[in-house]
C-alpha positions as CSV (number, residue, x, y, z in Angstrom):
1,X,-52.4,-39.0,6.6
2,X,-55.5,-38.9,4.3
3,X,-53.7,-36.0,2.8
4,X,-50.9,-37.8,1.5
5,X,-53.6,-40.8,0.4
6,X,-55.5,-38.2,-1.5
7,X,-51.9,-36.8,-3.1
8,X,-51.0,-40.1,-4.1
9,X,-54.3,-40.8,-5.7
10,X,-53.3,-37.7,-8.1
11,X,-49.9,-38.5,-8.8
12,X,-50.8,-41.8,-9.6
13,X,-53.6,-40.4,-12.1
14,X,-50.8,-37.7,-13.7
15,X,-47.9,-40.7,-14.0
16,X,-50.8,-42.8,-15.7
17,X,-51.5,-40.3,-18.0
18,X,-48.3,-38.6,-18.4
19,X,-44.6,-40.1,-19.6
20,X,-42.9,-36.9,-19.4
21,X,-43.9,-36.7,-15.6
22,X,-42.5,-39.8,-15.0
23,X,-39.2,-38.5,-16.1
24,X,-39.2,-35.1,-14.7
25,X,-40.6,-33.9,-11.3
26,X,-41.0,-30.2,-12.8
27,X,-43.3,-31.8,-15.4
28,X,-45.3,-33.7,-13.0
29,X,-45.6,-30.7,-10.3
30,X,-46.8,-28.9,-13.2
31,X,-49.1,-31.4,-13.9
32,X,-50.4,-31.9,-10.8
33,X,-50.7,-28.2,-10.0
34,X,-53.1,-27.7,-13.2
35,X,-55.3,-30.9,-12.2
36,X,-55.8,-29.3,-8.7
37,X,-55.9,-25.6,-9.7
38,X,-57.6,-24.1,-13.1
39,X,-54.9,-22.2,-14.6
40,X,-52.0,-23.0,-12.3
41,X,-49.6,-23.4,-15.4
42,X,-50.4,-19.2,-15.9
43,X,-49.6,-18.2,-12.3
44,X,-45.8,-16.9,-11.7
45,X,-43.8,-19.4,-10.2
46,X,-42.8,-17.8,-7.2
47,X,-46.8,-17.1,-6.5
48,X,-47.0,-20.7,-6.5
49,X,-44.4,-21.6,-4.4
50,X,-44.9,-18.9,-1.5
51,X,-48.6,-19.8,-1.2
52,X,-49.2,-23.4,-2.1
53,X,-50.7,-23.9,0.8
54,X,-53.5,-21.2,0.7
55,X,-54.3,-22.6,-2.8
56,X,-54.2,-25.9,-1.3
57,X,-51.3,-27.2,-3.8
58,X,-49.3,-30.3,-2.4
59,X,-45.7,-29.2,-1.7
60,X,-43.0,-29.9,-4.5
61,X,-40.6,-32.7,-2.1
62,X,-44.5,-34.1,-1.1
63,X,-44.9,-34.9,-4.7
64,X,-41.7,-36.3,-5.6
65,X,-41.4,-38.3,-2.5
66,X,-44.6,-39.9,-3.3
67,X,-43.1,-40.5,-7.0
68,X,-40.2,-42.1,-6.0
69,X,-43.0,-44.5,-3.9
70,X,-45.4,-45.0,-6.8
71,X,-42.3,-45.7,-9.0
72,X,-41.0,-48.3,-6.7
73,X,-44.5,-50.6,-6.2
74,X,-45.6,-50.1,-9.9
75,X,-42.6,-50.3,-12.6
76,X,-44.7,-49.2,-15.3
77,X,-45.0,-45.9,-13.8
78,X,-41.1,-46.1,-13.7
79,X,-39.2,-43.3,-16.0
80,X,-37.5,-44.4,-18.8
81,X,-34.2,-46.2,-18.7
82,X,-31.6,-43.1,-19.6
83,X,-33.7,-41.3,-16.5
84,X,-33.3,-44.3,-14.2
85,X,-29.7,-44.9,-14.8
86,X,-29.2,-41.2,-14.1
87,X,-31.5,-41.2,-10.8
88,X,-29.5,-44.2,-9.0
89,X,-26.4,-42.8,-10.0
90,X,-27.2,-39.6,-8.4
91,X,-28.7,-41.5,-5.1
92,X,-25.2,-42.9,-5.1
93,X,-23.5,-39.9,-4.9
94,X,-26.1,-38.5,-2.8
95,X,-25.7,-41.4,-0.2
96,X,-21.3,-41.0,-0.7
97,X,-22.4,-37.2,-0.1
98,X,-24.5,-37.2,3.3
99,X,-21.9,-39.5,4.5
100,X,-19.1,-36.7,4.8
């Protein structure tokens, strides 16, 4: 648990900083990867993604969950309007889809 309080600490302080991670979880992932890790923007992808862990990177749906929380309590951390109308849409169809 104080892992995900220390995660949402830094995903607050990106969003604050940063509009284009508000809009875009790639951005903020990014983002948040370079503010935990010098140079994490010049390591290969797949490096990052196979051994977040050992270099004590949050994982990507970790992030974005706590997003979708921060967004929800503090609107002005809330993407802009084109990328809110195109979030709840997509939940919609998400929701229609796990249904089935």
């Amino acid at each position: 648990m104080r892992n995900l309080k220390t995660i949402e600490k830094k995903v607050r302080a990106v969003l604050e900083k940063n509009e284009d991670a508000r809009n875009d979880d790639m951005v903020l992932y990014l983002a948040l990867c370079n503010a935990c890790l010098k140079d994490a923007g010049a390591m290969p992808l797949a490096e990052i993604m196979t051994q977040h862990k050992y270099l004590g990177l949050p994982s990507f749906e970790s992030v974005s969950r706590t997003r979708r929380k921060l967004q929800a309590q503090h609107p002005e951390l809330a993407g802009s309007r084109p990328v809110q109308k195109m979030r709840a849409t997509g939940e919609k169809a998400y929701r229609r889809y796990a249904k089935e």
